[in-house]
One Martini backbone bead per residue (centre of mass of N, CA, C, O) as a GRO file, in nm:
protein
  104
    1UNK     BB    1   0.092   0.036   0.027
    2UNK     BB    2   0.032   0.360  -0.139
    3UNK     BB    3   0.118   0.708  -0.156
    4UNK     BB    4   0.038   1.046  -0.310
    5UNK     BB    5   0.164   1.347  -0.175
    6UNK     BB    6   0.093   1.700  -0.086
    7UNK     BB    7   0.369   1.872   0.069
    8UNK     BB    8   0.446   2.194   0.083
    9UNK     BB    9   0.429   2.155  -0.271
   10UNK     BB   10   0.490   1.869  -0.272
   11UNK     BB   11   0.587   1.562  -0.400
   12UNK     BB   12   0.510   1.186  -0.247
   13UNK     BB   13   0.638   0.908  -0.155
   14UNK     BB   14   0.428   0.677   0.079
   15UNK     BB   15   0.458   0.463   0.364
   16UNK     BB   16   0.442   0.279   0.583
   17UNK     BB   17   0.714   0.382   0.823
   18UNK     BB   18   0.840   0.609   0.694
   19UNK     BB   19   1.096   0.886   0.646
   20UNK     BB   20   1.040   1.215   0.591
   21UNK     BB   21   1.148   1.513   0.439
   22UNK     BB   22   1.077   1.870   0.451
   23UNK     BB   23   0.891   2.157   0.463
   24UNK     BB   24   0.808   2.324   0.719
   25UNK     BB   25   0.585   2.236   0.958
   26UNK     BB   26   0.342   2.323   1.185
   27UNK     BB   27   0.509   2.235   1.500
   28UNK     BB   28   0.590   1.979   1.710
   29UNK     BB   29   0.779   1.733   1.848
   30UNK     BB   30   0.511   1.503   1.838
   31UNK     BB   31   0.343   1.544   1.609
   32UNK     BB   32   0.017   1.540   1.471
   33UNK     BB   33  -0.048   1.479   1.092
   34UNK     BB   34  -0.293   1.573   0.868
   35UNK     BB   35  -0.287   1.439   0.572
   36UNK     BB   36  -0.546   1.530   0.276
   37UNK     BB   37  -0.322   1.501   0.015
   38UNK     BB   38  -0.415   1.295  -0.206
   39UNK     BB   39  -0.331   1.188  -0.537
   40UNK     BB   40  -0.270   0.882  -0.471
   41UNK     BB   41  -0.383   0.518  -0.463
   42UNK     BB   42  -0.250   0.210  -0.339
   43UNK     BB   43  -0.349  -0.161  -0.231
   44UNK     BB   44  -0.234  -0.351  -0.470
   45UNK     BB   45  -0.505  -0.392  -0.648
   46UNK     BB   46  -0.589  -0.077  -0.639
   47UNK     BB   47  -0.625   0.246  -0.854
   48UNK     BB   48  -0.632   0.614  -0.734
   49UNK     BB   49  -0.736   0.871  -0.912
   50UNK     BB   50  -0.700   1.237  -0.868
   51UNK     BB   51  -0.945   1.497  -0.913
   52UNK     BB   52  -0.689   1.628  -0.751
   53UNK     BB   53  -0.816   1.432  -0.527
   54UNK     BB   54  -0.846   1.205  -0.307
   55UNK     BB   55  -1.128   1.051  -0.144
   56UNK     BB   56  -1.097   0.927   0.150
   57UNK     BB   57  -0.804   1.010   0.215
   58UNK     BB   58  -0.548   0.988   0.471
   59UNK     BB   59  -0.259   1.100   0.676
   60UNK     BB   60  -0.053   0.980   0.931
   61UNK     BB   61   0.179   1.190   1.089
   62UNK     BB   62   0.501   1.208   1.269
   63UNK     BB   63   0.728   1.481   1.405
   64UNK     BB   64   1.008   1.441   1.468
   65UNK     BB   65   1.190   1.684   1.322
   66UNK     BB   66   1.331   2.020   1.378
   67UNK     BB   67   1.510   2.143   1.125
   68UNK     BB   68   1.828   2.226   0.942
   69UNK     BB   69   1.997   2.275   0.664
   70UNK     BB   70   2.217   2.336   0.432
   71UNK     BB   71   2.399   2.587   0.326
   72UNK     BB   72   2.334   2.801   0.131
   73UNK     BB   73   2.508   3.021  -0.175
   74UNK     BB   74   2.425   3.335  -0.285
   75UNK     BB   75   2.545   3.479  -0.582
   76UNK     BB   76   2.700   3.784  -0.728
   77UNK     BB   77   2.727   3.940  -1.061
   78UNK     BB   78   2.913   4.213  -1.209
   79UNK     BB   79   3.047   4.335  -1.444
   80UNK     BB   80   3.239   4.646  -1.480
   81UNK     BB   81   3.087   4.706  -1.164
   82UNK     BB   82   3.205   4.595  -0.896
   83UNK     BB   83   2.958   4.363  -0.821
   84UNK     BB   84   2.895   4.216  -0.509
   85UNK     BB   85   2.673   3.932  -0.366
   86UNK     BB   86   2.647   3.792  -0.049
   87UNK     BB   87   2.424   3.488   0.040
   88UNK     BB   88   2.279   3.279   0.345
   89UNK     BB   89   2.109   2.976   0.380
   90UNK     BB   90   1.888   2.762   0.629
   91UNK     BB   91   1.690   2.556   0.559
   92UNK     BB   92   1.349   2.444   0.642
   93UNK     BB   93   1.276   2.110   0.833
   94UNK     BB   94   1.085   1.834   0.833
   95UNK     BB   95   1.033   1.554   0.984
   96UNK     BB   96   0.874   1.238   0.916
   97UNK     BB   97   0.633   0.973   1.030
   98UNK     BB   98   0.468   0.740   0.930
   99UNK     BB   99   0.147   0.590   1.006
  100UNK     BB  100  -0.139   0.634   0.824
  101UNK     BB  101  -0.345   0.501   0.573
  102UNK     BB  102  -0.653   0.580   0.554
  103UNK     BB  103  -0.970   0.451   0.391
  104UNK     BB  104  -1.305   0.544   0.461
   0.00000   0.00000   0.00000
């Protein structure tokens, strides 16, 4: 049994007992969160797609951790006027352990 979920603008494919990095979710460690955009669901048998979610799936997943990512740095150059930019940062992302697939 697996699902494909959109968490955070992004698609997953997740099965029972995975554990996904996404971006930053609202909550803290050890908060269960209902993820209900399911893209597809497939129990092994049968395969639904949705137009543009299925009905009557949700995902139980557990935040396990609030992390910072590896540091970015975004330069910029321009040529011929001396001018140089540099920007770093560290996005942010939670840890995810799925609990459960549910089917209603």
């Amino acid at each position: 049994m697996f699902a494909i979920a959109a968490i955070a603008g992004k698609q997953y494919k997740v099965t029972k007992g995975d554990t996904v990095t996404v971006d930053r979710l609202a909550g803290n460690a050890g908060d269960i969160v209902t993820l209900d955009r399911v893209l597809l669901y497939s129990d092994g048998k049968k395969v639904a797609v949705g137009k543009p979610t299925v009905a009557n799936v949700t995902i139980k997943a557990k935040i396990i951790k609030q992390e910072k990512g590896e540091k970015i740095d975004v330069r910029r150059f321009k040529s011929k006027v001396r001018h140089r930019r540099h920007i770093g940062f560290r996005p942010e992302h939670s840890a995810l352990e799925i609990i459960s697939i549910v089917n209603a």
